[in-house]
Biotite code that builds the C-alpha atoms (Angstrom):
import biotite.structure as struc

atoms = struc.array([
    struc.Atom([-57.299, -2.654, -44.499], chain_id="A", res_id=1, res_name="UNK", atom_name="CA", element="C"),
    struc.Atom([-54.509, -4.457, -44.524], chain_id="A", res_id=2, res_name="UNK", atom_name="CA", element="C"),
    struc.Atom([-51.072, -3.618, -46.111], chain_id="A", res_id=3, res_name="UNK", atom_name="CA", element="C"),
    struc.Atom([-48.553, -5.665, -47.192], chain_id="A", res_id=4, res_name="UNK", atom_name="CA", element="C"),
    struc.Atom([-44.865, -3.948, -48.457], chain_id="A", res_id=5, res_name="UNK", atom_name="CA", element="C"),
    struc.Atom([-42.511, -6.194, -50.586], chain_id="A", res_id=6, res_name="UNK", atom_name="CA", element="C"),
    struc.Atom([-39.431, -7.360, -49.108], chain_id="A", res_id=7, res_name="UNK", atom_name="CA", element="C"),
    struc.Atom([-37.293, -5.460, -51.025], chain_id="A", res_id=8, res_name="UNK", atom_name="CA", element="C"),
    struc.Atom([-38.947, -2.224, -50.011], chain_id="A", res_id=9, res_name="UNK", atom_name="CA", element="C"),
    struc.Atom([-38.587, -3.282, -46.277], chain_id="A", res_id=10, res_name="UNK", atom_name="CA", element="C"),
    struc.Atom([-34.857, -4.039, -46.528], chain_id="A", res_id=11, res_name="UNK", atom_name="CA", element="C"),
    struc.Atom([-34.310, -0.257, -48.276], chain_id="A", res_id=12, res_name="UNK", atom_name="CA", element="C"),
    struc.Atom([-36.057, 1.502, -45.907], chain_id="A", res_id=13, res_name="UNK", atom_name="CA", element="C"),
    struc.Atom([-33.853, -0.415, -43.170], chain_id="A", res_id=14, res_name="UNK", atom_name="CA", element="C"),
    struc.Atom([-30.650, 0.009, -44.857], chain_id="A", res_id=15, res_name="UNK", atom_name="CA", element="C"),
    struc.Atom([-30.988, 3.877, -45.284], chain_id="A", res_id=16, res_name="UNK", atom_name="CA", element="C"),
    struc.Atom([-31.385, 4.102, -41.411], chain_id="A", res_id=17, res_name="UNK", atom_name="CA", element="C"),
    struc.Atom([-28.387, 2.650, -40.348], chain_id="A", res_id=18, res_name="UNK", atom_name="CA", element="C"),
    struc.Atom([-25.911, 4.621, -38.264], chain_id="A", res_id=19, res_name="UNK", atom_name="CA", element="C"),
    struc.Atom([-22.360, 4.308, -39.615], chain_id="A", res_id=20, res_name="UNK", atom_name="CA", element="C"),
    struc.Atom([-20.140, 3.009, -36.537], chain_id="A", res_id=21, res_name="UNK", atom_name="CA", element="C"),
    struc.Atom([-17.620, 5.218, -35.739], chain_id="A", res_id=22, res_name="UNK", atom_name="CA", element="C"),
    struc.Atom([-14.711, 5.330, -37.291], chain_id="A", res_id=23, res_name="UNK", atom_name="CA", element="C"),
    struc.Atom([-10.755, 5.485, -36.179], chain_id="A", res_id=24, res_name="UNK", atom_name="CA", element="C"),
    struc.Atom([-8.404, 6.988, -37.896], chain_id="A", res_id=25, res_name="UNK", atom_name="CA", element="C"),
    struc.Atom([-4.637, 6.898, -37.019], chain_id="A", res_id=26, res_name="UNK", atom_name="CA", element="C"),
    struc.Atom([-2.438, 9.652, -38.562], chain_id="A", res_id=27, res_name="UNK", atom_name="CA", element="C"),
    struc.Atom([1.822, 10.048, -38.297], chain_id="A", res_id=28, res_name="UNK", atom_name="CA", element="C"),
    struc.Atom([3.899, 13.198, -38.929], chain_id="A", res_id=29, res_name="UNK", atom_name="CA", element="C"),
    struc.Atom([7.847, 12.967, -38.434], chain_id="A", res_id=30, res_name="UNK", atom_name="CA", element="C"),
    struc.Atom([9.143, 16.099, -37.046], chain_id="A", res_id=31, res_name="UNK", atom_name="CA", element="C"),
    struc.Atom([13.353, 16.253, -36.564], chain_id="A", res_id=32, res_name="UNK", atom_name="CA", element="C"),
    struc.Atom([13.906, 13.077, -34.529], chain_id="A", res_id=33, res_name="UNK", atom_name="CA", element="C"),
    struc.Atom([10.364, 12.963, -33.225], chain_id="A", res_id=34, res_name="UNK", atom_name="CA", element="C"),
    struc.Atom([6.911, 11.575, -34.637], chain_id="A", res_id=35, res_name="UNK", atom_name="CA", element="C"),
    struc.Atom([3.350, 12.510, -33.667], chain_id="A", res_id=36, res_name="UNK", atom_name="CA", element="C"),
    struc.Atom([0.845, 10.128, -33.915], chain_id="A", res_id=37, res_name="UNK", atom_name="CA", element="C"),
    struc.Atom([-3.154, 11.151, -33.637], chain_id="A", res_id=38, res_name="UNK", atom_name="CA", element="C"),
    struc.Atom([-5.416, 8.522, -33.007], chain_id="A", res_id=39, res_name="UNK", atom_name="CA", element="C"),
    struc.Atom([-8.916, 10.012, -33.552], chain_id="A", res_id=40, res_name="UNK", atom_name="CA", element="C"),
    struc.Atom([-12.048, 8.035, -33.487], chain_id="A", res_id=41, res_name="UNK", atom_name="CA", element="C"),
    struc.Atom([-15.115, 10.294, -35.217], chain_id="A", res_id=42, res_name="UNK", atom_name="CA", element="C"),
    struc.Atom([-18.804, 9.336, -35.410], chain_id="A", res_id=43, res_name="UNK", atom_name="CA", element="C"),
    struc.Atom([-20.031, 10.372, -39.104], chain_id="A", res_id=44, res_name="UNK", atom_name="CA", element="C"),
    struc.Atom([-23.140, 10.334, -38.132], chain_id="A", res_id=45, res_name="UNK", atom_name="CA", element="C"),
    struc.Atom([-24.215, 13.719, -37.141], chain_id="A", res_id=46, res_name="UNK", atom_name="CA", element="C"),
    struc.Atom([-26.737, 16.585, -37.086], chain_id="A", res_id=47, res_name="UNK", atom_name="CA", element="C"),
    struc.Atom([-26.865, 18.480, -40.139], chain_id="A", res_id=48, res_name="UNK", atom_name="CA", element="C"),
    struc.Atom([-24.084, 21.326, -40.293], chain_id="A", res_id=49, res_name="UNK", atom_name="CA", element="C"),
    struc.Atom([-21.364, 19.145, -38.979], chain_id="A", res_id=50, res_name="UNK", atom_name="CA", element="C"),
    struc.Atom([-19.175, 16.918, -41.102], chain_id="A", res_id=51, res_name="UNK", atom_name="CA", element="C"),
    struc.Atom([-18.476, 14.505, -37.988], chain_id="A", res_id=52, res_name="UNK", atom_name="CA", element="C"),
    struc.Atom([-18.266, 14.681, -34.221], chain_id="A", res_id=53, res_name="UNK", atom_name="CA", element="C"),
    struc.Atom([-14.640, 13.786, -32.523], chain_id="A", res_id=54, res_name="UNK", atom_name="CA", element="C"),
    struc.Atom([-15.428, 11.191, -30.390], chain_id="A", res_id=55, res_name="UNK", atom_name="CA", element="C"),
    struc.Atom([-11.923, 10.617, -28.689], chain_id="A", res_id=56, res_name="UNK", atom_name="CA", element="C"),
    struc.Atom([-8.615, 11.912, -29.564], chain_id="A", res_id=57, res_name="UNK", atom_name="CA", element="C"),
    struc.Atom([-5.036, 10.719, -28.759], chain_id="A", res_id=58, res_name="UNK", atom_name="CA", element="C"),
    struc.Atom([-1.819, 12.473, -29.560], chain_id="A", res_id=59, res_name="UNK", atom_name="CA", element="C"),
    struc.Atom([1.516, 10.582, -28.377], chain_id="A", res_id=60, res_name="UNK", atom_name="CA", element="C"),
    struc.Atom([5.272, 12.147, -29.312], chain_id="A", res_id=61, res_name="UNK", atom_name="CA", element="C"),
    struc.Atom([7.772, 9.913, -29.558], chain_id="A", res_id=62, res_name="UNK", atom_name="CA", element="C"),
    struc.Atom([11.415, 9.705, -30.266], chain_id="A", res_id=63, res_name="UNK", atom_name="CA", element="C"),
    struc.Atom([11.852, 12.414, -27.710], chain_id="A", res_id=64, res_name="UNK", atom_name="CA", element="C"),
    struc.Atom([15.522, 12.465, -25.994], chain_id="A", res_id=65, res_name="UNK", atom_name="CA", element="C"),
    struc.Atom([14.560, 9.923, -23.132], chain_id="A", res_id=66, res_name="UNK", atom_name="CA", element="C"),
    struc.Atom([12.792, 7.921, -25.794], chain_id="A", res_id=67, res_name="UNK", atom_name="CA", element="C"),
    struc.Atom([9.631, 8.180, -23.970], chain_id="A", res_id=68, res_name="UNK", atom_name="CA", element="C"),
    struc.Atom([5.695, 8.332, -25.240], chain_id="A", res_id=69, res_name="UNK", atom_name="CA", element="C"),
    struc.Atom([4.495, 12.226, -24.276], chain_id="A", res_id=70, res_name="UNK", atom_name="CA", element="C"),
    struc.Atom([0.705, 12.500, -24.154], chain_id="A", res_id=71, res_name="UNK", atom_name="CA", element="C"),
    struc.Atom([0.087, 16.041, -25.946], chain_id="A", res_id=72, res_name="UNK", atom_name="CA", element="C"),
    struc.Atom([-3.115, 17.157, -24.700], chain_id="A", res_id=73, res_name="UNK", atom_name="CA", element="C"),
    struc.Atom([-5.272, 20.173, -26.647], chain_id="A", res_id=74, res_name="UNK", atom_name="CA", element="C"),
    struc.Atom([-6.395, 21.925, -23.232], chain_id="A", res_id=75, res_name="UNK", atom_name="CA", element="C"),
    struc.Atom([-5.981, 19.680, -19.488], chain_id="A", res_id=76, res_name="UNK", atom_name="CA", element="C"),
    struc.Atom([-9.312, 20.872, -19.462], chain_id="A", res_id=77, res_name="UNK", atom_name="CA", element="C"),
    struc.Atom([-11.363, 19.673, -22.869], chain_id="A", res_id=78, res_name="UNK", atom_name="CA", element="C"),
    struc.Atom([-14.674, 18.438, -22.101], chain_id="A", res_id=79, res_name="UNK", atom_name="CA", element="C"),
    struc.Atom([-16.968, 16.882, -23.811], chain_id="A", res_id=80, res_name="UNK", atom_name="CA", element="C"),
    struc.Atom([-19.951, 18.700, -25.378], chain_id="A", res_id=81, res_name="UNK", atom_name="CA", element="C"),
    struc.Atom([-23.561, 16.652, -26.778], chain_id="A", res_id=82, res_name="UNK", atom_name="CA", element="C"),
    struc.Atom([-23.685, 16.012, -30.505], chain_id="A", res_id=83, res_name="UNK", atom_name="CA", element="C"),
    struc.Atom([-26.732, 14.691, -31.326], chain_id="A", res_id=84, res_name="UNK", atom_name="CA", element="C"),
    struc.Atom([-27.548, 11.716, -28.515], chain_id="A", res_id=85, res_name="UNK", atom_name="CA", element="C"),
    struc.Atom([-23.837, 11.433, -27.711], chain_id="A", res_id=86, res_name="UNK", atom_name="CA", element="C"),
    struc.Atom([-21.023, 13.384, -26.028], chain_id="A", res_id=87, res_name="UNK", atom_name="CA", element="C"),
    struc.Atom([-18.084, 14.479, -28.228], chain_id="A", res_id=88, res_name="UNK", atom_name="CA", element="C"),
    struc.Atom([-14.599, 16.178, -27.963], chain_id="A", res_id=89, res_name="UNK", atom_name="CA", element="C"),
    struc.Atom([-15.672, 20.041, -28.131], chain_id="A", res_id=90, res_name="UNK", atom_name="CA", element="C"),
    struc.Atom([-11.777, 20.612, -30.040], chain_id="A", res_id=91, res_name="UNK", atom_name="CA", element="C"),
    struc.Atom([-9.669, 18.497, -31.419], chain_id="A", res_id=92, res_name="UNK", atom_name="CA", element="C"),
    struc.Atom([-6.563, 18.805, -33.636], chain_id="A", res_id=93, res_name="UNK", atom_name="CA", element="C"),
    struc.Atom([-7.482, 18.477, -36.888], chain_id="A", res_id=94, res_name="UNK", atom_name="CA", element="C"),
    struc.Atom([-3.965, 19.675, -38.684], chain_id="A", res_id=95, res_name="UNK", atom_name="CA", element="C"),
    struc.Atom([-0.228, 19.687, -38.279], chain_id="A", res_id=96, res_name="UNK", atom_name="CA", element="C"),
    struc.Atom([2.901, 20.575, -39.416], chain_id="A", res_id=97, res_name="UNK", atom_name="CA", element="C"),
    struc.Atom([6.710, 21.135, -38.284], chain_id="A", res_id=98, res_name="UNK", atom_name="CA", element="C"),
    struc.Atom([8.565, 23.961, -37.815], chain_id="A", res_id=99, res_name="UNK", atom_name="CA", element="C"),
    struc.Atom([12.056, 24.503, -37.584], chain_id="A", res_id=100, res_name="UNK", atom_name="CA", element="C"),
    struc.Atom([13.489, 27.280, -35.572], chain_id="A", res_id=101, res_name="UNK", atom_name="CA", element="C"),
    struc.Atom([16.981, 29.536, -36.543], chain_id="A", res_id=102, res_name="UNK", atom_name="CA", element="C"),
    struc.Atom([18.496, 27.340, -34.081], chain_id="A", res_id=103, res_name="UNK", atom_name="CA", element="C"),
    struc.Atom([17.715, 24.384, -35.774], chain_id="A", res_id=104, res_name="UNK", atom_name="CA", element="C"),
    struc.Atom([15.011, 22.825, -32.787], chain_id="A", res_id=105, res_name="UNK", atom_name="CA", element="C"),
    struc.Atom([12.278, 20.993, -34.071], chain_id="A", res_id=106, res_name="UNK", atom_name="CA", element="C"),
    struc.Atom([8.389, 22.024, -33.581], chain_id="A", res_id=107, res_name="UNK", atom_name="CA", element="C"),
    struc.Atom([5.183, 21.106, -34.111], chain_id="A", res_id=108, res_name="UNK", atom_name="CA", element="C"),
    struc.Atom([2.320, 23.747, -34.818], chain_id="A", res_id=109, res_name="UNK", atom_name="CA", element="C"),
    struc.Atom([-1.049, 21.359, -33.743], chain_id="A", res_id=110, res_name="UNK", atom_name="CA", element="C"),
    struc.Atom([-4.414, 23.663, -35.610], chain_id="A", res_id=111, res_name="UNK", atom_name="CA", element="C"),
    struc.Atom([-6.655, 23.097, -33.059], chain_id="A", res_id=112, res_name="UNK", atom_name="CA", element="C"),
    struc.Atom([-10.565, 23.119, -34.068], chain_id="A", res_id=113, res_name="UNK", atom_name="CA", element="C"),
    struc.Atom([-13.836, 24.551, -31.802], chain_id="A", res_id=114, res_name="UNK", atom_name="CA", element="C"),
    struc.Atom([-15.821, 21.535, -32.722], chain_id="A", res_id=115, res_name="UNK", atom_name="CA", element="C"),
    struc.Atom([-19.520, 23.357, -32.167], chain_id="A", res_id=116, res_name="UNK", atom_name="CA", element="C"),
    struc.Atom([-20.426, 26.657, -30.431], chain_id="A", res_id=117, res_name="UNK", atom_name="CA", element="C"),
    struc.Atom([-18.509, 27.857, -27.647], chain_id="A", res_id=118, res_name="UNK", atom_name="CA", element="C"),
    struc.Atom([-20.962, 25.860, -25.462], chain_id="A", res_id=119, res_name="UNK", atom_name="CA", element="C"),
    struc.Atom([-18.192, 25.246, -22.683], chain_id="A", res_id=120, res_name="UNK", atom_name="CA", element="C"),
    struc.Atom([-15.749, 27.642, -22.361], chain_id="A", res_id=121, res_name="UNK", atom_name="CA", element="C"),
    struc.Atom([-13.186, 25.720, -23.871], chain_id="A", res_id=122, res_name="UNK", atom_name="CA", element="C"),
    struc.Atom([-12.924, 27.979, -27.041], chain_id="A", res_id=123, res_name="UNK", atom_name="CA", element="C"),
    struc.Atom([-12.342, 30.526, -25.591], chain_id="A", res_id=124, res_name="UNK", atom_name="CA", element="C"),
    struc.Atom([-14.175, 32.397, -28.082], chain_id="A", res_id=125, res_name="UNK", atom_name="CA", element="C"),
    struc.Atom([-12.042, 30.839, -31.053], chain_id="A", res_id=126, res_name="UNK", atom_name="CA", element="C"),
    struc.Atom([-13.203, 28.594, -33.741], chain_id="A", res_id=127, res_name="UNK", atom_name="CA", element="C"),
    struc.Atom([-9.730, 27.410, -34.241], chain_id="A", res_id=128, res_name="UNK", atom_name="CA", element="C"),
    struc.Atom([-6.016, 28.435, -32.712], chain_id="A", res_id=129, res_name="UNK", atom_name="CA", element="C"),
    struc.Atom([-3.019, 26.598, -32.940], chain_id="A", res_id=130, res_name="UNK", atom_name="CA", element="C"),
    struc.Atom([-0.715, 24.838, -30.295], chain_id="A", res_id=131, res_name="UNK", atom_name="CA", element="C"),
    struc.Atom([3.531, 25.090, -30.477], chain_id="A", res_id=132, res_name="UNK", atom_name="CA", element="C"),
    struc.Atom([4.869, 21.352, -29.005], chain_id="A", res_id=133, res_name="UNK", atom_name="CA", element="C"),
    struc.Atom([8.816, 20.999, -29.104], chain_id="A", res_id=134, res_name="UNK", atom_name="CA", element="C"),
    struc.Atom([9.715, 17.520, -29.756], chain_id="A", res_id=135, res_name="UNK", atom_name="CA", element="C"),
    struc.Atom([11.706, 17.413, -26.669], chain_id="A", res_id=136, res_name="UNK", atom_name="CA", element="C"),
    struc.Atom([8.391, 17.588, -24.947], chain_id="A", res_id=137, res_name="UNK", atom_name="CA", element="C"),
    struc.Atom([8.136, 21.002, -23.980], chain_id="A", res_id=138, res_name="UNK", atom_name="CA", element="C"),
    struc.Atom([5.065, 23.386, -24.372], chain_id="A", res_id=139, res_name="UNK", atom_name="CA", element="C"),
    struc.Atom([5.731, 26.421, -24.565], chain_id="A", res_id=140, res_name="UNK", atom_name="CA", element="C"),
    struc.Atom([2.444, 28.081, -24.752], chain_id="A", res_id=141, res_name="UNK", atom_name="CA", element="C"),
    struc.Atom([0.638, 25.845, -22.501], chain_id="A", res_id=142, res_name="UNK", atom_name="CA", element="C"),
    struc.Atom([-0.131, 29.046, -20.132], chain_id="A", res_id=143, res_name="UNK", atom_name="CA", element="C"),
    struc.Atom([-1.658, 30.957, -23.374], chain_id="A", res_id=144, res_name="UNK", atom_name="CA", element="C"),
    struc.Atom([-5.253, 30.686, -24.204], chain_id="A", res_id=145, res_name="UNK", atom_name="CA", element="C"),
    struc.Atom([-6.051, 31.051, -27.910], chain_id="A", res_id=146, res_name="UNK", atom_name="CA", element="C"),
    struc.Atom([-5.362, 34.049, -30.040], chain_id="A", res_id=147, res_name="UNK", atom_name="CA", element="C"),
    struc.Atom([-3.572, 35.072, -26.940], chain_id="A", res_id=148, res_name="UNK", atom_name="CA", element="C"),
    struc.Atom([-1.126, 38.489, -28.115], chain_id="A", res_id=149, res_name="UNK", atom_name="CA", element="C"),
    struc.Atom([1.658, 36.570, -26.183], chain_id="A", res_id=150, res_name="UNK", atom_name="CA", element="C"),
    struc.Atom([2.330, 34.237, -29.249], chain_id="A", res_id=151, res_name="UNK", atom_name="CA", element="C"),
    struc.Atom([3.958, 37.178, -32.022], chain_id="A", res_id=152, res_name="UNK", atom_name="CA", element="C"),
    struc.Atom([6.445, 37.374, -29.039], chain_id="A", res_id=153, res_name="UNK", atom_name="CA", element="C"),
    struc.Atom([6.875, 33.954, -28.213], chain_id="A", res_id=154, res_name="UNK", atom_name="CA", element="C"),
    struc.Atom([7.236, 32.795, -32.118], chain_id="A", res_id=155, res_name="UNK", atom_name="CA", element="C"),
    struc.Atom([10.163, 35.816, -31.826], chain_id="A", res_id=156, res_name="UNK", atom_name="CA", element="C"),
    struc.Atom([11.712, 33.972, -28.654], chain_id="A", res_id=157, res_name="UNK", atom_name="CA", element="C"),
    struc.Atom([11.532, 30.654, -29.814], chain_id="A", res_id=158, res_name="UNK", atom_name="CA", element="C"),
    struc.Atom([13.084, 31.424, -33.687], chain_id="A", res_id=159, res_name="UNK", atom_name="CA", element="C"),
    struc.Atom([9.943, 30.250, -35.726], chain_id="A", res_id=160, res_name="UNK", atom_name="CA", element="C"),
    struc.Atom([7.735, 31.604, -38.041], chain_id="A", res_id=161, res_name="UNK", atom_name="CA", element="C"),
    struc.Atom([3.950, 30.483, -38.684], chain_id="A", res_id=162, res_name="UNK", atom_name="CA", element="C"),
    struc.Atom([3.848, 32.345, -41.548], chain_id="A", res_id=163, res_name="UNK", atom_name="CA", element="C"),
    struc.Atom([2.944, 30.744, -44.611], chain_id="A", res_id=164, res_name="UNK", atom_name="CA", element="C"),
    struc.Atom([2.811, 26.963, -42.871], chain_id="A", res_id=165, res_name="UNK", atom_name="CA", element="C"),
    struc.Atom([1.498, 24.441, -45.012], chain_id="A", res_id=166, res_name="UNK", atom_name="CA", element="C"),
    struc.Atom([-0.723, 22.310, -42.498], chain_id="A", res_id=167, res_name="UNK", atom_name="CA", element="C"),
    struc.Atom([-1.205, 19.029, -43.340], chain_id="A", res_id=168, res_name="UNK", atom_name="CA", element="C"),
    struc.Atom([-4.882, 17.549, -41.814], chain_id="A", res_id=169, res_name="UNK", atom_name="CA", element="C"),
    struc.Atom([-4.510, 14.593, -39.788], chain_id="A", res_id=170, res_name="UNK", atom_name="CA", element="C"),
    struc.Atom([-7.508, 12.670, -42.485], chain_id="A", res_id=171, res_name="UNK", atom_name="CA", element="C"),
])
């Protein structure tokens, strides 16, 4: 027997199986005499559970001393992880804010977010940690893995306080 579905039925059924392209989003924060910018490209179409996969993720600092664009990198290390049928960032900044210290140098505090299960390594364990950048360029904890008992010390050294940051998300 043969069946024949309307065209309007056809087109519906199409229409709810569409995958949403991914999407970029570009996000500023001005910190002191320095701005972040986060260019983030996310696929919204993911496995139940997740809100969206990171695709790619870009942070630049500029208005640094030399007037140069720093690359700020989450770990030298992030791979990629499989969401779904693709590969995606397994953490990615996903909120920011800027600190100023008692000796009036600026900071940003990048939250960093596990994107899935600690699949790779790079999470260390963590579902989320957070990142100190000066805005001369500097990283102070790039030697610390996250939640690492170095950082009540190093906040101490460095004159800041993480307590009670608002963090802004980069969405």
């Amino acid at each position: 027997m043969k069946m024949t579905l309307p065209i309007v039925a056809i087109c519906a059924t199409l229409s709810a199986t569409v995958i949403a392209a991914p999407k970029t989003v570009t996000s500023t924060l001005s910190c002191g005499p320095a701005t972040v910018t986060a260019t983030s490209i996310t696929d919204p179409h993911v496995p139940p559970d997740d809100d969206f996969a990171w695709l790619a993720q870009k942070l630049t600092l500029t208005g640094t001393p030399t007037h140069k664009a720093l690359p700020l990198q989450v770990d030298p290390k992030a791979s990629m992880i499989v969401v779904g049928q693709q590969k995606a960032l397994a953490a990615a900044v996903v909120s920011w804010a800027c600190l100023t210290s008692t000796q009036g140098k600026t900071y940003v505090l990048l939250d960093v977010s596990c994107m899935r299960e600690n699949y790779d390594g790079v999470c260390h364990g963590q579902n989320e940690w957070v990142r100190v950048v000066g805005t001369d360029g500097s990283h102070p904890d790039a030697a610390y893995v996250p939640q690492d008992p170095r950082y009540e010390a190093l906040y101490k050294r460095l004159g800041i306080s993480v307590d009670s940051v608002q963090l802004t998300g980069i969405f």
